[in-house]
C-alpha positions in Angstrom: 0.0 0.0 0.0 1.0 3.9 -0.9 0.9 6.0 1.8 -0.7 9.6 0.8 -0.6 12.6 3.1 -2.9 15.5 2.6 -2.4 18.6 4.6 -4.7 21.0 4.6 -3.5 24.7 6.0 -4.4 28.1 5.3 -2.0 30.6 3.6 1.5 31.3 5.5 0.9 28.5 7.6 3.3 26.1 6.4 4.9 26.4 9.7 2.6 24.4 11.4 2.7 21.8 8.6 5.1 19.4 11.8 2.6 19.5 14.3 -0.4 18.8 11.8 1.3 15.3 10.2 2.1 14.5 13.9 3.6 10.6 14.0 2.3 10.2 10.5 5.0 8.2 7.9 3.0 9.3 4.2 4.7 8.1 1.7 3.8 11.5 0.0 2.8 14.4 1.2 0.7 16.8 -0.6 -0.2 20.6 0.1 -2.2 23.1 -1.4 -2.1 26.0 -3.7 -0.9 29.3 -3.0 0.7 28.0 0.1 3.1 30.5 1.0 0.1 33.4 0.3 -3.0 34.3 -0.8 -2.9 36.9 -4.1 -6.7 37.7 -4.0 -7.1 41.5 -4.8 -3.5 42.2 -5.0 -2.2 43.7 -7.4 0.7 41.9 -9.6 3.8 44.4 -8.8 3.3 43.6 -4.9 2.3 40.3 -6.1 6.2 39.2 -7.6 7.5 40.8 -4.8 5.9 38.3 -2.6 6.7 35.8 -5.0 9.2 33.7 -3.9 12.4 31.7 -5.8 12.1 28.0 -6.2 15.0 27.2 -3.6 13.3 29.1 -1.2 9.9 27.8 -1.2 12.0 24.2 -1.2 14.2 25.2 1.6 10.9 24.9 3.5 9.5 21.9 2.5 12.5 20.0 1.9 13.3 20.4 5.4 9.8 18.4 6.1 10.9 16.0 4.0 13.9 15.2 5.4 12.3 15.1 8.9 9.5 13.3 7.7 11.3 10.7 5.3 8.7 11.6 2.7 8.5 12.8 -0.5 6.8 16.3 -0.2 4.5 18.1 -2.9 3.2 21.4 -2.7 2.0 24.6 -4.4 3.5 28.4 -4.3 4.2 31.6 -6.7 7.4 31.6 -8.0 9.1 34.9 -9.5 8.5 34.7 -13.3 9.3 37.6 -15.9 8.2 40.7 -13.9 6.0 41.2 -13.1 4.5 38.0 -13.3 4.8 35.1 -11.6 4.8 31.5 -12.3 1.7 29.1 -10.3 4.4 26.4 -9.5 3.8 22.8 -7.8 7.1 21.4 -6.9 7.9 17.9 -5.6 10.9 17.3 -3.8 12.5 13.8 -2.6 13.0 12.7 1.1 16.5 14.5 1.4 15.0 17.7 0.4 16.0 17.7 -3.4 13.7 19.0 -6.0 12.9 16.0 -8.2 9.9 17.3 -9.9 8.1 20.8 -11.0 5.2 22.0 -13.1 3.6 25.3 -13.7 0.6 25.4 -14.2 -1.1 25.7 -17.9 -4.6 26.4 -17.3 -5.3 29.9 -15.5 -8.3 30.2 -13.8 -10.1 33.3 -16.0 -13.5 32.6 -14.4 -16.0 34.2 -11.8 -14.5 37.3 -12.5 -11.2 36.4 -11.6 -8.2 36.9 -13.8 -5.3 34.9 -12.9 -3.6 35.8 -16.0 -3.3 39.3 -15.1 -0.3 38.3 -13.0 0.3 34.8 -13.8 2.5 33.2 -16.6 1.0 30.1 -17.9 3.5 27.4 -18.2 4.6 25.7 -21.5 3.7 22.1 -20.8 2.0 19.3 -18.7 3.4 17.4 -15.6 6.0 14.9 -16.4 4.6 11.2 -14.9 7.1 10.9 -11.4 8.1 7.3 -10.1 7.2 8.0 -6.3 8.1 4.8 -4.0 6.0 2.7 -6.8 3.4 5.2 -7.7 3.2 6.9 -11.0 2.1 10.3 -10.2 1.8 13.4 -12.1 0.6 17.3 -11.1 -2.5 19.3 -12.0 -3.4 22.4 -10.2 -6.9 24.0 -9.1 -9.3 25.0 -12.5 -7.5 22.5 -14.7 -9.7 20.1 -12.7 -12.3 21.5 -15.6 -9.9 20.5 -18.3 -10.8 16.7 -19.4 -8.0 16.5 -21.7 -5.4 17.4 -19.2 -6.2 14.4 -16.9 -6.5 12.4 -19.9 -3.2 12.9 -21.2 -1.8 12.1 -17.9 -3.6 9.0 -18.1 -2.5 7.8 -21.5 1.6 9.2 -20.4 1.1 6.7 -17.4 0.3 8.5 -14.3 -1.6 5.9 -11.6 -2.4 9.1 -9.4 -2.6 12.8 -10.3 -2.0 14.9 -7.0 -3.8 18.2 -7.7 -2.7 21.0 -5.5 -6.3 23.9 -5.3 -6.9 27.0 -3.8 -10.9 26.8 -4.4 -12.4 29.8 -4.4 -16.0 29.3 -1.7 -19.2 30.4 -3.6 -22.7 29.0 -4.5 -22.3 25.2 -5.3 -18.2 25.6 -5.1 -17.8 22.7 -3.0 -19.9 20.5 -4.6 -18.1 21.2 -7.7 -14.8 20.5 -6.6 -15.8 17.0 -5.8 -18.1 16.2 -8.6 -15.3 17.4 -10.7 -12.7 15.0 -8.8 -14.8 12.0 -8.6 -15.4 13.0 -13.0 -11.7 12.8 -13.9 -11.0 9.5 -11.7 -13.8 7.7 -13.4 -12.9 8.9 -16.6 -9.5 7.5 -16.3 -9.3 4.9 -13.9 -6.9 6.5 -11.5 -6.7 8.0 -8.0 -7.4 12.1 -8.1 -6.3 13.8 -4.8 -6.8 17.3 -4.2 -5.4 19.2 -1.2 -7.6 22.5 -1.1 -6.6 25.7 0.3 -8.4 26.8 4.0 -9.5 30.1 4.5 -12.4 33.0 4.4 -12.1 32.8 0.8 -11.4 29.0 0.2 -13.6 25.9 0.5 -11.1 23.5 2.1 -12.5 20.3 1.4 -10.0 18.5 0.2 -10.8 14.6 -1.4 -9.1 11.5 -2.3 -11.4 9.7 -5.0 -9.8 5.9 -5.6 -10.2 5.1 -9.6 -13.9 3.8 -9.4 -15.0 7.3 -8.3 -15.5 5.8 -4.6 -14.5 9.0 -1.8 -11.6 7.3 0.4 -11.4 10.3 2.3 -12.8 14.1 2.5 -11.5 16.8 4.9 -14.2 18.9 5.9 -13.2 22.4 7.3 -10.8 23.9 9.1 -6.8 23.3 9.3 -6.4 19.1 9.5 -4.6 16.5 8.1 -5.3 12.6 6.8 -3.6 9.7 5.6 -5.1 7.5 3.1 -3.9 4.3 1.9 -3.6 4.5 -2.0 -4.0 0.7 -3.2 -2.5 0.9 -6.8 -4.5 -2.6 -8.0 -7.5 -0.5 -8.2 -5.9 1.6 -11.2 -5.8 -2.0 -13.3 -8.9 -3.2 -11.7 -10.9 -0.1 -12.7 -9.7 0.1 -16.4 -10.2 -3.8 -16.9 -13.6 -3.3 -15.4 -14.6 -0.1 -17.2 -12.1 -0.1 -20.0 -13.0 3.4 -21.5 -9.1 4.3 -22.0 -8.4 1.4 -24.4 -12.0 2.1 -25.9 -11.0 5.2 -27.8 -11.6 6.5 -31.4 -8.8 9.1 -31.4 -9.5 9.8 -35.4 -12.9 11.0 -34.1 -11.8 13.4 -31.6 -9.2 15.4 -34.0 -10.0 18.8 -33.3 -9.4 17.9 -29.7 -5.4 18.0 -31.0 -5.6 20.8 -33.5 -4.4 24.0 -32.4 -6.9 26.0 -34.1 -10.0 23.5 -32.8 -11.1 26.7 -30.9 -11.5 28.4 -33.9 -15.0 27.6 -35.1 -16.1 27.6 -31.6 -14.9 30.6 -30.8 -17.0 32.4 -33.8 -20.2 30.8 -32.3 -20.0 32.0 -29.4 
């Protein structure tokens, strides 16, 4: 079995990130988005200068993951051409070494928000990580929305796509985020797990859903922690049982890949 940690702590509090995990031995440890602060209603010069270098968001955690003996995944905003900044998940190993890092792709231009109004979009999708036997690969927050994203991670391999959030609370928010998480683990046969930002703004809530869309675990409110036991069988069982990835027309779904598939859509609406 695959130990998976999921911290759930409000913005700036990474310092209490010890006390939270307790005696706890995860296997991986995964926080949320905008960790290190919350950008809401700031504007983007004050914005990158709160922004933060990669070795110094990993100077934190990586000295959790060396206590911990765990490999440690988490969200912040890293300094990007100013004055924007990068939405980066990194994932470093037990001795505190970055082994992995995506930024993410999909901004979250919705609800009146505009993330890209200080926020670079990365260039491409999470890399598939071998993590003590588990394939698992990054998504952040809104890209939840974006099928294709989790499908690709699928088809490159991933067994379990850790999904760092900072969910905005509003009418039906929280039902969303978990009809959203139990959509994309169905759809592929994999484990989704989301670690979701508390806070006046933010729903918390984070989930686990296992690859049959079955809820192994759900946070609630508030500041708290869980381990779940991530049973990796289940990602076979699931697609032998319900085998909608090998099922595929991919010649029917072309504009899906074409870069200008937007086009025509885009004139409708």
């Amino acid at each position: 079995m695959f130990r998976l940690g999921i911290a759930q702590i409000s913005p700036g509090n990474l310092d209490k990130l010890r006390s939270l995990v307790g005696r706890s031995e995860p296997d991986l440890l995964l926080l949320p988005e905008y960790s290190m602060f919350d950008p809401t209603g700031l504007p983007p010069e004050e914005i990158w200068n709160k922004a933060v270098a990669i070795e110094d968001f990993t100077s934190l955690i990586g000295r959790l993951a060396r206590e911990l003996g765990a490999y440690v995944v988490g969200g912040f905003l890293e300094r990007g051409p100013r004055p924007k900044v990068y939405n980066t998940t990194v994932l470093v190993d037990p001795g505190g070494r970055v082994v992995g890092l995506y930024r993410k792709t999909h901004l979250f231009d919705a609800y009146g928000y505009k993330e890209s109004e200080f926020v670079e979009p990365g260039a491409e999708l999470s890399q598939v990580y071998t993590v003590r036997g588990a394939r698992v690969a990054f998504a952040v927050c809104f890209e939840l929305r974006f099928p294709e994203v989790f499908r690709e991670l699928a088809l490159a391999g991933a067994d379990l796509v850790a999904v760092p959030a900072a969910w905005y609370a509003g009418p039906l928010k929280e039902e969303i985020l978990h009809i959203l998480a139990r959509a994309r683990a169905i759809e592929n046969g994999m484990y989704i797990a989301v670690s979701a930002l508390w806070g006046p703004r933010f729903t918390g809530r984070s989930v686990v859903v296992n690859p049959f869309g079955v809820v192994e675990a759900e946070l609630g409110a508030g500041e708290r922690y869980r381990e779940v036991l991530i049973d990796l069988r289940l990602v076979e069982e699931a697609r032998k049982t319900v085998p909608t990835i090998y099922l595929r027309r991919p010649h029917l779904y072309r504009r899906l890949c074409d870069e200008h598939g937007n086009d025509g859509f885009m004139k409708r609406a």
